[in-house]
C-alpha positions as CSV (number, residue, x, y, z in Angstrom):
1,X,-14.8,8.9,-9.9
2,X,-12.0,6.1,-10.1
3,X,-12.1,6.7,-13.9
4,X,-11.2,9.9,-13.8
5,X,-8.0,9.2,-11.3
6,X,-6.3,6.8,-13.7
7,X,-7.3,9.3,-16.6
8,X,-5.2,11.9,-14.5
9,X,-2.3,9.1,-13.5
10,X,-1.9,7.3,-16.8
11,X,-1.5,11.8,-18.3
12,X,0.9,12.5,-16.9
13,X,4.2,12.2,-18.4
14,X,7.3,10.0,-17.0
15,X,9.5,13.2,-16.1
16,X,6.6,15.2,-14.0
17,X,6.9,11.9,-11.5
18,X,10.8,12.3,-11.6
19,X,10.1,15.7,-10.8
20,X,7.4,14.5,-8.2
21,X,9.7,11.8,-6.7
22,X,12.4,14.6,-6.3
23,X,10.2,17.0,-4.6
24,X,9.0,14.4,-2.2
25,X,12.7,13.3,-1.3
26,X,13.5,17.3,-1.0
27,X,10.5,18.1,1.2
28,X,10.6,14.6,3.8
29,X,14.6,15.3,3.7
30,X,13.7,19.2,5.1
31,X,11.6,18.0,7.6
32,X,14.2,16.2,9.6
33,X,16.4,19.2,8.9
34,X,18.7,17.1,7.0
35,X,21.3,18.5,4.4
36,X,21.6,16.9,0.8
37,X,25.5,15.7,2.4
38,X,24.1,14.4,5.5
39,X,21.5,12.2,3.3
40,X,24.1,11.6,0.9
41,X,26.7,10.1,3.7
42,X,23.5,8.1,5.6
43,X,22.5,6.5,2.6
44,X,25.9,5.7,1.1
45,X,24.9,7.7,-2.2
46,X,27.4,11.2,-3.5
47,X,25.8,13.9,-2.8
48,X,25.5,15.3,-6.5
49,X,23.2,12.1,-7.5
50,X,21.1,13.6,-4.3
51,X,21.1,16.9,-6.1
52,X,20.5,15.3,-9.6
53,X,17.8,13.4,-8.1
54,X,16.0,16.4,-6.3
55,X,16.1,18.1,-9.7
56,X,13.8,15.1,-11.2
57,X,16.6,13.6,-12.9
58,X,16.4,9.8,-13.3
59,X,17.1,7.7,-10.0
60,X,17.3,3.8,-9.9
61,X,15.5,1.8,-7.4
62,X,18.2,0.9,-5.5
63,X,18.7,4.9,-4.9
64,X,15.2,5.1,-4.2
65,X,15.0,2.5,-1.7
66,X,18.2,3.6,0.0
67,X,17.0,7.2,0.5
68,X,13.5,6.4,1.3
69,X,14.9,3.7,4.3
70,X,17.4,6.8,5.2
71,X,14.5,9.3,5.5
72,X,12.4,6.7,7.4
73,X,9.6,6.3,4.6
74,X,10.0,3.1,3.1
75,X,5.9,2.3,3.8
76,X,5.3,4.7,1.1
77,X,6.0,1.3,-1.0
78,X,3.3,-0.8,0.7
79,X,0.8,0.4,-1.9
80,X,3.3,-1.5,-4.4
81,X,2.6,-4.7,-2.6
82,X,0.7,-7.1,-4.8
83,X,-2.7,-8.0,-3.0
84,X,-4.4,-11.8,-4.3
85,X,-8.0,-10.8,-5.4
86,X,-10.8,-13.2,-5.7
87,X,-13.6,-12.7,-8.2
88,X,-17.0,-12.0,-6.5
89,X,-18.5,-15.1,-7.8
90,X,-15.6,-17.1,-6.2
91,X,-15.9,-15.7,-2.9
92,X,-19.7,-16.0,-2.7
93,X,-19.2,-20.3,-4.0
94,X,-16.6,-20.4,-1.0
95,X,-18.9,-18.8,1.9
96,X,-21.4,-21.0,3.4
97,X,-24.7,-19.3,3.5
98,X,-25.5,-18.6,7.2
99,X,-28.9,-19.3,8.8
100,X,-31.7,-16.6,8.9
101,X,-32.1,-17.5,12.5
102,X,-32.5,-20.4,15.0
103,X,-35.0,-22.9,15.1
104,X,-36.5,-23.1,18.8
105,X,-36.0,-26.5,20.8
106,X,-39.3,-28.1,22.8
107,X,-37.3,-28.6,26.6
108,X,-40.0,-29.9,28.0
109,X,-40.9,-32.6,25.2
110,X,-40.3,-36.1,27.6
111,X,-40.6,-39.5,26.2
112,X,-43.9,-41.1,26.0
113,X,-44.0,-45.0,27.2
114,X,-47.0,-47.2,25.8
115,X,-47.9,-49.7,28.0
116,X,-48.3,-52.2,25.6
C-alpha cells in the first residue's frame, strides 16, 4: 500500500501542489472568516501576492510560514521535521534481552552447622 502513495506523490506535477498549497490557504483562511486584506495586513504580505498565491502561483517559504503562523497552522509542518531512525539490527544489539520469567527463591533454606 505505501508503494502506491509515493507512486501517487512523486506524479504529480510541481504546479498541482501550488495549486494545492493555494487551496489550503484559501479554505483555512474562510474558516476564520478572514478576507484576503485582513490576511494580507496580519501577515505583513500585499494582498495581491495573497491573491497570486491562492491562484497556485509560486510562494517562498518565508510567505508560507508567515501565512501558515497567521492562520494558526504552522503544525502542518511537523511532518517536515526530520526524525533519527535506527536500523532494526541496531536497535535489537542495544536492547538487553529481558528474562522469560523469575527464578523462585528457597525462604526457608537455613544454614546447616556440622558439629565437627
Amino acid at each position: 500500500m505505501t508503494g502506491n502513495i509515493n507512486i501517487s506523490v512523486n506524479s504529480k506535477s510541481d504546479s498541482t501542489y501550488l495549486v494545492q498549497i493555494g487551496e489550503f490557504i484559501r479554505r483555512s483562511r474562510l474558516d476564520v472568516n478572514m478576507t484576503q486584506a485582513n490576511l494580507a495586513d496580519l501577515s505583513g504580505i500585499g494582498r495581491s501576492t495573497i491573491v497570486a498565491i491562492e491562484k497556485g502561483n509560486s510562494i517562498t517559504l518565508l510567505n508560507l510560514v508567515q501565512i501558515l503562523r497567521t492562520l494558526g497552522k504552522l503544525s502542518v509542518l511537523e511532518e517536515m521535521q526530520y526524525k533519527e531512525r535506527i536500523s532494526p539490527l541496531l536497535a535489537a544489539k542495544l536492547t538487553t534481552k529481558s528474562k522469560g520469567r523469575a527464578k523462585g527463591i528457597e525462604l526457608n533454606k537455613a544454614k546447616k552447622t556440622t558439629d565437627w
